[in-house]
N, C-alpha and C positions, 0 to 999 in steps of 0.2 A: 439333534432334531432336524429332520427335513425340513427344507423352505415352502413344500406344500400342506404339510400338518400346520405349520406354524402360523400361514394363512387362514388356513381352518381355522384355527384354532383364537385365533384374533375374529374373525369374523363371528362365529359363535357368541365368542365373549363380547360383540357391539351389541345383541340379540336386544340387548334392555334399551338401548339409546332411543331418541326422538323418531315418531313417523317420517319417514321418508318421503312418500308423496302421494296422492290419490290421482286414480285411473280414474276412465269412464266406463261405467259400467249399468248395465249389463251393454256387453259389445260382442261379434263371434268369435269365436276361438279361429286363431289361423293353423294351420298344417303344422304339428309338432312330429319329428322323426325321435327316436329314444332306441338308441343302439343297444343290442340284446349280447352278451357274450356269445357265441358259438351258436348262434342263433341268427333270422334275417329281423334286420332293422323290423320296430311297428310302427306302426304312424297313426296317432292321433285320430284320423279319419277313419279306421277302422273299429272305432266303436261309437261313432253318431247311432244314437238310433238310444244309446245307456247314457247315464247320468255318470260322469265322470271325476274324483278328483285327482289332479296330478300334483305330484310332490315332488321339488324342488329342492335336491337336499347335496350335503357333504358328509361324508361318509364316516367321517371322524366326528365332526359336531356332535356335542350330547342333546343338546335341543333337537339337532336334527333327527336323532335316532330314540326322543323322547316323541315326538309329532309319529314317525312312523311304528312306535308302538300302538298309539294310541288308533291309529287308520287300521292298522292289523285289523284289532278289536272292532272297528267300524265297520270294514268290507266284512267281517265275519258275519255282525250284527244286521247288518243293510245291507246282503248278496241276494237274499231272498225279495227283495223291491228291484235289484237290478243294477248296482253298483258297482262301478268299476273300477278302483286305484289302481294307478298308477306312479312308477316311482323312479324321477331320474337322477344319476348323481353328477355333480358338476364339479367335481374338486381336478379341477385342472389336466395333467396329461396320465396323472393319477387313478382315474375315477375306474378305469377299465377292468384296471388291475383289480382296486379296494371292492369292486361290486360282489365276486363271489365268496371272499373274506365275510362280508356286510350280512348277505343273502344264508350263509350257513349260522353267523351268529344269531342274527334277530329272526329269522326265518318268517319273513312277510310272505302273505296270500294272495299276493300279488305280484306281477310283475315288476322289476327291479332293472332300470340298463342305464345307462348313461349318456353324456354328451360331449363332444372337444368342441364344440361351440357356443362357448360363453355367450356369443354376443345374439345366437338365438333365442337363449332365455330371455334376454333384457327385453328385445323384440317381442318376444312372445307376452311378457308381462307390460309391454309399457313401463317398461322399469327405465330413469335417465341415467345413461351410461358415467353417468360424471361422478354418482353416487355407489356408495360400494353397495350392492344389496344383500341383506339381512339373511341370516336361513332359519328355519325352512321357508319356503316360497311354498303358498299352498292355491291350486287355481280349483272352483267349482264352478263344474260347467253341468248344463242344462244338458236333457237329452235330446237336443233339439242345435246343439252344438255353439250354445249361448255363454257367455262365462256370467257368472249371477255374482262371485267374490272373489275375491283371493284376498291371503292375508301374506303378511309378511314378520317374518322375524320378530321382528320388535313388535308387534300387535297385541295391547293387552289381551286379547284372545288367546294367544299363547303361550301365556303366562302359567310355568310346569303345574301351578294348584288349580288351575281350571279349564287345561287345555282339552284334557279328553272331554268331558260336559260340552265345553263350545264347538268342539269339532263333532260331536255329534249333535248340535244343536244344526251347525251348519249345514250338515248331512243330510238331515230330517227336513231342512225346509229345501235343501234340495231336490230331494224325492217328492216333496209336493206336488198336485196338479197345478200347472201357473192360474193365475187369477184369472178370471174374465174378465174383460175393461168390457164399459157402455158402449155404445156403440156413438160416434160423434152425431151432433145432430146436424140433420140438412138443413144445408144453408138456405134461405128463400130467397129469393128470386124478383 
């Protein structure tokens, strides 16, 4: 067995361990690049304007190719509101290779590329590099280029008997209008 499945494949199997750590959220999304085979890089910034989630996967993980079953179904469900998945893989010098493997088996309706930089994800999530991070890594962002959640690996969210429900519960309240807040009151004088 390869030293980068077997990665995988440990990583996966932490999936159930302890929360890892909470971000601050909602915060914006920064510049994510997600390299396309035979294709030019996308970048993130070219879909502000749509309500996004990006997924954070290994291309061998079963969880991870459980979450991108389950988005399939989502972006199918929520493309008529304006949604738009997104799906990078991160398994190492690997990922390049395994995406058109990935892409013909589960054939997601969405875009599919990858990354050789680890340490952008972490970045990108606020994730602390000290800690291994769980997969899938799921970010929902505003169309307004806000991040409102992400969940992480271990998230009873994504837990395989309720994950598809939560992730389109997630969905749903992400395609919401945001809420109106009062307006603060003026100070007197």
């Amino acid at each position: 067995m390869k030293q980068p499945r077997v990665l995988a494949l440990l990583v996966c199997a932490l999936a159930s361990g302890p929360v890892v750590s909470a971000v601050d959220l909602p915060r914006p999304a920064t510049e994510f690049t997600i390299q396309i085979n035979n294709s030019k890089p996308l970048l993130l910034s070219q879909y502000k304007g749509k309500p996004v989630v990006l997924a954070f996967i290994l291309t061998t993980c079963p969880h991870c190719q459980k979450a991108i079953a389950c988005l399939s179904k989502g972006a199918a469900d929520f493309a008529p509101r304006g949604l738009q998945v997104l799906a990078v893989a991160v398994d190492d010098a690997v990922a390049a290779k395994n995406v058109p493997g990935f892409i013909r088996t589960f054939h997601p309706p969405f875009p599919v590329g990858y990354t050789t930089d680890k340490n952008s994800v972490l970045d990108f999530m606020e994730h602390p590099r000290a800690v291994v991070p769980l997969m899938p890594m799921l970010v929902f962002i505003d169309k307004d280029g806000v991040i409102r959640a992400q969940l992480e690996g271990d998230s009873p969210l994504l837990e395989e008997k309720v994950m598809e429900d939560n992730l389109h519960k997630q969905i749903d309240n992400l395609l919401k209008p945001p809420k109106k807040l009062a307006p603060l009151p003026k100070k007197s004088s």
